[in-house]
C-alpha positions in Angstrom: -2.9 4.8 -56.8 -4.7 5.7 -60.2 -8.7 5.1 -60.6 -9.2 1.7 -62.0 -5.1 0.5 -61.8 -4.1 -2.7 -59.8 -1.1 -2.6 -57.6 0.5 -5.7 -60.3 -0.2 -3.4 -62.9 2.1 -1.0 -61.2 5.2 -3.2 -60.9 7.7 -3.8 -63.4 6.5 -7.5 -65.7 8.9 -10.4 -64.2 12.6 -10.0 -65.5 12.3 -6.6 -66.2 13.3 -3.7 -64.6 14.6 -0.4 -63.8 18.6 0.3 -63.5 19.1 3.7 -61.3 21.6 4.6 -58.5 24.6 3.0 -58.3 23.9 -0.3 -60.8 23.6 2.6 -63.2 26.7 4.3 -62.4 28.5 1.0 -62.8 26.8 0.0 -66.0 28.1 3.4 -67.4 31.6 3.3 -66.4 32.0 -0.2 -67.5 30.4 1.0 -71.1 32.5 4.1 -70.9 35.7 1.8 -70.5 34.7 -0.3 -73.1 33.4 1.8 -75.9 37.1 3.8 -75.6 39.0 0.7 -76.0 37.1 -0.3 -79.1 36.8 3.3 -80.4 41.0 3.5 -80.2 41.4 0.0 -82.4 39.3 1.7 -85.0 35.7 0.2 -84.1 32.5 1.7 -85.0 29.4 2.3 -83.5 26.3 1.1 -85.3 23.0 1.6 -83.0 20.9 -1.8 -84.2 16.7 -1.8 -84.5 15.2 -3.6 -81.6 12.9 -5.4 -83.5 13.8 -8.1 -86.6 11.7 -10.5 -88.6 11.7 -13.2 -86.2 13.7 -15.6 -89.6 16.8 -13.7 -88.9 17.1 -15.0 -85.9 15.9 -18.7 -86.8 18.6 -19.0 -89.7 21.2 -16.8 -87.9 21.1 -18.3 -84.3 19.6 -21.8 -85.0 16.1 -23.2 -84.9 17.4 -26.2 -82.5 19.0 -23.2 -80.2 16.9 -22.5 -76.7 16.9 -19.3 -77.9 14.7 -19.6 -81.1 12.8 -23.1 -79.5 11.8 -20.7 -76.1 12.9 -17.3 -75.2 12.2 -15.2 -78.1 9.3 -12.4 -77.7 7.5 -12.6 -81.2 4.7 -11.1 -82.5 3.1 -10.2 -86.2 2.9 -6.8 -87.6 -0.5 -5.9 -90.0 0.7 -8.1 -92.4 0.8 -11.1 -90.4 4.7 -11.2 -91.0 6.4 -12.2 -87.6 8.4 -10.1 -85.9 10.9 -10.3 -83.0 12.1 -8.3 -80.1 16.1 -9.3 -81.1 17.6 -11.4 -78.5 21.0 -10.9 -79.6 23.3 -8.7 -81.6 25.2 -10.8 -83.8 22.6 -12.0 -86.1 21.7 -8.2 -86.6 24.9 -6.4 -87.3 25.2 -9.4 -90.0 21.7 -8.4 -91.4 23.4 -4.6 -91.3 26.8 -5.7 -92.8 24.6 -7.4 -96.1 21.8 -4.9 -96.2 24.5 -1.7 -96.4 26.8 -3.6 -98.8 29.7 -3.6 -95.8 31.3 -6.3 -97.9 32.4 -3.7 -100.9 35.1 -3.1 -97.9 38.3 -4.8 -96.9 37.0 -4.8 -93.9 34.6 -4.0 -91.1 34.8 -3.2 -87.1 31.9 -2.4 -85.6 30.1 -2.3 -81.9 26.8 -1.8 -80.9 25.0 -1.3 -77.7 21.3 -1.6 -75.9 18.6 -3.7 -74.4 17.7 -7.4 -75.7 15.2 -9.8 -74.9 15.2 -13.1 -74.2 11.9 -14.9 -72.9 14.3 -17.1 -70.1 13.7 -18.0 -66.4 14.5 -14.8 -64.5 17.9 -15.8 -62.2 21.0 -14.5 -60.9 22.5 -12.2 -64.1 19.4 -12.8 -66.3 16.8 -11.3 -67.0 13.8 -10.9 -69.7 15.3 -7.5 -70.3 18.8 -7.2 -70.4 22.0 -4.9 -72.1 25.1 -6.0 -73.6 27.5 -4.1 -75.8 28.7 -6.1 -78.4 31.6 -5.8 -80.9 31.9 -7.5 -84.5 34.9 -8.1 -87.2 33.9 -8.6 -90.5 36.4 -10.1 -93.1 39.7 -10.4 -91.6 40.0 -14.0 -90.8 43.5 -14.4 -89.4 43.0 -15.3 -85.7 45.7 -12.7 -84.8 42.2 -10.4 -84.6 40.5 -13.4 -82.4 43.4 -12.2 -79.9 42.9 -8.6 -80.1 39.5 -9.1 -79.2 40.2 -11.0 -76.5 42.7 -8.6 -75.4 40.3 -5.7 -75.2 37.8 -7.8 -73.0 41.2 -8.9 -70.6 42.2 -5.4 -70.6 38.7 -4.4 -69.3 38.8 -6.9 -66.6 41.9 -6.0 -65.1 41.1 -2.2 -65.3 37.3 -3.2 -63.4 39.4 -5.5 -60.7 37.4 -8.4 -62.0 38.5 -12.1 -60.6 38.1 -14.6 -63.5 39.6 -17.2 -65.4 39.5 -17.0 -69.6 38.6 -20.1 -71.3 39.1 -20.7 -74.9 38.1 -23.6 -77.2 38.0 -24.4 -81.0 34.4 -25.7 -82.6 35.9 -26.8 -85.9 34.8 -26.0 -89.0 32.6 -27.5 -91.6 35.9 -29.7 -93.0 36.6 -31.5 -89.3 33.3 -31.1 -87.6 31.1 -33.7 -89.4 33.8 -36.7 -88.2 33.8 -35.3 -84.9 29.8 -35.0 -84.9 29.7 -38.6 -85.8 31.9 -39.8 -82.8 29.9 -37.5 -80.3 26.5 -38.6 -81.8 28.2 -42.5 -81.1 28.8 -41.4 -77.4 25.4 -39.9 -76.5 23.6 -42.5 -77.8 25.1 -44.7 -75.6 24.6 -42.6 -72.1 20.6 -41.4 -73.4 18.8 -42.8 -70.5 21.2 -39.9 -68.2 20.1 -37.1 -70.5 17.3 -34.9 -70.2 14.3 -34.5 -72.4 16.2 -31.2 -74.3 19.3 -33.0 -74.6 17.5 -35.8 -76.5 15.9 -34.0 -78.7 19.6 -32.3 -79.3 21.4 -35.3 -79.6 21.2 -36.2 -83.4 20.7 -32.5 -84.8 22.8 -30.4 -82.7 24.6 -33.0 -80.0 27.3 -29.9 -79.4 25.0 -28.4 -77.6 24.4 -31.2 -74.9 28.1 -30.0 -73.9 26.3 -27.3 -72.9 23.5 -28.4 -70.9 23.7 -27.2 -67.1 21.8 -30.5 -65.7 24.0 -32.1 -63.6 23.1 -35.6 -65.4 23.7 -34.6 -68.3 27.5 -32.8 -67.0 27.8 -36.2 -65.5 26.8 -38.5 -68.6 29.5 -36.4 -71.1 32.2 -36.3 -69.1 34.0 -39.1 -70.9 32.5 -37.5 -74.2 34.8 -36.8 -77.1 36.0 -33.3 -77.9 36.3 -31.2 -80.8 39.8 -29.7 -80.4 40.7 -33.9 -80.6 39.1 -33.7 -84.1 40.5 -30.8 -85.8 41.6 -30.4 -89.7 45.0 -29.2 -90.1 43.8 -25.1 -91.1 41.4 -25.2 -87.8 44.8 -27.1 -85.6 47.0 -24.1 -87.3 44.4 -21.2 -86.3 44.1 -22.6 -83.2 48.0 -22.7 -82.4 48.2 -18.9 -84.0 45.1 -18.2 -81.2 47.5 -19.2 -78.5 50.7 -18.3 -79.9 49.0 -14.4 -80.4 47.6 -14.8 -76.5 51.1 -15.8 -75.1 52.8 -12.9 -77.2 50.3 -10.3 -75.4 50.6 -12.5 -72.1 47.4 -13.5 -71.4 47.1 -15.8 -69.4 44.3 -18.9 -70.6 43.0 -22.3 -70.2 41.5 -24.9 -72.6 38.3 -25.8 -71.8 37.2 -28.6 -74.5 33.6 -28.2 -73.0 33.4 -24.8 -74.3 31.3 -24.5 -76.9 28.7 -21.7 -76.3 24.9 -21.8 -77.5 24.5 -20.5 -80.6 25.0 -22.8 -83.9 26.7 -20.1 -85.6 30.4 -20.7 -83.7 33.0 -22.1 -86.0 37.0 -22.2 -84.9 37.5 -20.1 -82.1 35.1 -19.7 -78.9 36.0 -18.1 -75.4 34.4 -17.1 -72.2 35.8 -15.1 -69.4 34.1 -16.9 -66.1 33.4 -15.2 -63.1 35.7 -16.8 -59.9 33.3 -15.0 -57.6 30.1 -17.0 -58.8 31.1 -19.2 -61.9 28.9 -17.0 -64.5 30.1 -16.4 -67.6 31.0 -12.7 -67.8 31.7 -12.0 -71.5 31.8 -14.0 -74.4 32.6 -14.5 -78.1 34.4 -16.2 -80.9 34.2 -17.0 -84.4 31.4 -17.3 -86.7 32.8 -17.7 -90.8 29.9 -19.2 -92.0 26.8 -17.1 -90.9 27.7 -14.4 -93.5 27.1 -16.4 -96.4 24.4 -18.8 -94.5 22.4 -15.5 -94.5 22.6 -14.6 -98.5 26.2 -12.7 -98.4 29.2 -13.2 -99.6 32.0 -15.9 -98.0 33.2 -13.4 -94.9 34.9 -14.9 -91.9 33.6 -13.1 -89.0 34.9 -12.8 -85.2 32.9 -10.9 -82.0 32.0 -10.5 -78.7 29.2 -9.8 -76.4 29.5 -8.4 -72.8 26.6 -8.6 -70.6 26.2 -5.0 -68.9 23.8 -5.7 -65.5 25.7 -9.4 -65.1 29.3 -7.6 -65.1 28.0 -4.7 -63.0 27.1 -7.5 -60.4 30.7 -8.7 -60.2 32.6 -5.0 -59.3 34.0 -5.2 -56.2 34.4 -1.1 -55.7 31.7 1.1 -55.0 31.3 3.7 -57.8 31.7 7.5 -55.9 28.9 9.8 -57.3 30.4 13.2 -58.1 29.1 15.1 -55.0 25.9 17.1 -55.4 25.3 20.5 -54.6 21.8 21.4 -54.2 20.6 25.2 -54.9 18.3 25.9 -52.2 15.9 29.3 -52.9 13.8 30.8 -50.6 11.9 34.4 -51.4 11.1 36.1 -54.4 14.0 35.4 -55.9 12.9 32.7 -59.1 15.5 34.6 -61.9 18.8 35.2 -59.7 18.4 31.6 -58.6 18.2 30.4 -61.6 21.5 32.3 -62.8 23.2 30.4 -59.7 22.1 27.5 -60.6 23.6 27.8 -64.0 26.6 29.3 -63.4 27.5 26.3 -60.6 26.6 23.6 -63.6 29.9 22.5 -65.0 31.3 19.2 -66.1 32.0 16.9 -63.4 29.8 18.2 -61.0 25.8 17.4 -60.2 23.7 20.6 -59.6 20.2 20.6 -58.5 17.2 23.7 -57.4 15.0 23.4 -55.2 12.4 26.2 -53.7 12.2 25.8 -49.9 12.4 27.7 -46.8 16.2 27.3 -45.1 15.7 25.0 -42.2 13.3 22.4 -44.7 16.0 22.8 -47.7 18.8 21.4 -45.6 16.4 18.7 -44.1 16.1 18.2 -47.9 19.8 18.2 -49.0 20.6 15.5 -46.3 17.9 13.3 -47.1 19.2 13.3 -51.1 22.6 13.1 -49.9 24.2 16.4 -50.6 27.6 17.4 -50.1 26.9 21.4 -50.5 24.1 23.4 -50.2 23.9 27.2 -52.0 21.5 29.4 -49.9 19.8 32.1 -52.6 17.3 34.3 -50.7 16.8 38.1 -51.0 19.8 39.1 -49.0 21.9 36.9 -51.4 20.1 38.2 -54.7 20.5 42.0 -53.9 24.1 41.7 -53.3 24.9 39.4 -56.0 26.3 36.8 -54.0 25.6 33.1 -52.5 26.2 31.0 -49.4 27.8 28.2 -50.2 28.0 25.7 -46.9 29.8 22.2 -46.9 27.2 19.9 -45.2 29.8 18.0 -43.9 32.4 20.0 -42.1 30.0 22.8 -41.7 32.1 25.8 -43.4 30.3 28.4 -44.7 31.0 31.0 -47.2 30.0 34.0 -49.3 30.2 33.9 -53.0 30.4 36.9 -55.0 29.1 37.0 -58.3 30.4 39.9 -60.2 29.9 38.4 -63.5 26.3 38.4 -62.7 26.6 42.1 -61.9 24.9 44.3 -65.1 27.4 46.5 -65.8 26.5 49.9 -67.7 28.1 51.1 -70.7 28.8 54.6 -71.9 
């Protein structure tokens, strides 16, 4: 241990941590999968600051939202202005869109991936720290492109072997959802000894949200609430029947879940989930939000995305990802600059290479404990004849490798 450092000060803080091994492998081959489905319908990567002025998020998300009320890290720069580590992406690929005049465009597709933070009870799929690559439509507001989206998440859960159910909804717009408002403010007045304490202070301000609560009195007290897809206006019931029409014609299969309305106040119109079979989570997420645009000084732009939680849908593979097998260069001798040209020549695509300098019998003690498939022996005999033995650790086959093209060669 270091002079003067406690073993606490050695850990990781609570909620955050390290990915590695095969979490990490998974991670990356679900963002591999991802990123080329996007990159093929003509998205574009935009990599996002980590920190925001924390107002972004208080206009953008909501200040009744848990997220802006509890779990946001903040902090002041020099100037006493308050920052924030961002908590999610949408609020900042908005601030992009308006601050790099993205509008001047018919429209704009663009994804986005890293860490965020949200200041939350550590649990099962959350964390303090946590990665999601997210995907956002600006100014296309047909909800044929609500579909594709949701196609490029179903596509990716069939191609991980996922087991879930998608669940869409529609939120309304400002037109329909004042009425509807009324009627569910009406109802949760009348069940407010079953709510909890957040849920009150919800009810008159943001009572969507109590649809949302996950405290089994409160689930209980609005299960007789009213919905909003019982309240729509006539463009919101006609995007909403284009939704499903567009989902049947690409045969995906769905479910209306009138509960659904997800936590951020920014949702209007359309709003889905895919939910985990295996343990009920919600895996990846998204829908419509044509308001936040212009909320936040811009133009009038409907606006569609999606967020996918990286570690959370890691959790849920049911394969195990196969490392490409390693072969570890072991060098014994004064042999430092042939070993070296071994080791690069074996690094190709595809394949993991490592060195190590170690007498025979401890390199092989070595490449078992690291779990490698090959082993390249390099000593003196190998580097005056220009060659290597290659052994396969598991069947025990041996052989010399020549190495002509390591040869010098004279010319005239």
């Amino acid at each position: 241990m270091l002079k003067g450092m406690s073993m606490e000060s050695l850990q990781s803080p609570r909620g955050f941590h390290d990915i590695f091994g095969e979490k990490n492998e998974r991670i990356k081959k679900i963002s591999l999968a991802l990123r080329t489905k996007l990159i093929e319908r003509n998205f574009q990567e935009i990599i996002l600051p980590i920190v925001e002025y924390a107002e972004l998020f208080q206009r953008g998300v909501g200040q009744l939202t848990d997220i802006v009320q509890k779990e946001m890290f903040t902090f002041s720069d020099s100037k006493q202005r308050l920052l924030a580590l961002r908590p999610e992406g949408t609020a900042s690929a908005v601030r992009a869109y308006l601050q790099h005049k993205l509008y001047t465009k018919p429209w704009v597709k663009l994804f986005y991936e890293g860490p965020m933070f949200r200041h939350e009870r550590p649990q099962l799929g959350r964390y303090r720290q946590f990665h999601q690559l997210g995907a956002e439509v600006f100014g296309i507001s047909e909800p044929y492109i609500d579909a594709q989206l949701i196609e490029i998440l179903w596509l990716l859960a069939k191609e991980l072997n996922l087991e879930f159910r998608l669940e869409i909804n529609s939120v309304g717009c400002k037109v329909c959802r004042p009425d509807y408002k009324l009627a569910l403010i009406e109802y949760l007045h009348s069940v407010k000894d079953s709510l909890c304490q957040d849920c009150l202070k919800r009810m008159d301000k943001n009572p969507l949200r109590v649809l949302d609560c996950k405290v089994q009195t409160c689930q209980e007290a609005t299960k007789e609430a009213p919905f909003a897809i019982n309240y729509l206006c006539s463009d919101c019931k006609t995007h909403q029947d284009g939704l499903e029409s567009a989902l049947d014609s690409l045969g995906i299969d769905y479910v209306i879940n009138p509960r659904l309305v997800r936590g951020l106040d920014y949702y209007t119109r359309s709003v889905f989930e895919f939910v985990s079979l295996k343990s009920s989570l919600t895996l990846m997420a998204g829908g419509r939000y044509d308001y936040l645009v212009e909320e936040l000084g811009g133009p009038k732009t409907p606006a569609v995305g999606f967020a996918v939680g990286l570690e959370r849908l890691a959790e849920e593979l049911s394969f195990e990802v196969k490392e490409d097998e390693l072969i570890l260069v072991i060098a014994f001798g004064d042999v430092l600059d042939y070993a070296l040209k071994v080791y690069k020549h074996l690094c190709a695509p595809n394949r993991r290479v490592d060195l190590i300098f170690k007498p025979p019998k401890k390199g092989l003690e070595i490449a078992n404990k690291v779990g490698a498939r090959f082993v390249a022996l390099v000593g003196q005999e190998e580097k005056s004849g220009s060659f290597f033995t290659l052994k396969d650790l598991q069947t025990g086959f041996q052989e010399r490798i020549e190495l002509y093209s390591l040869k010098e060669t004279k010319t005239e």
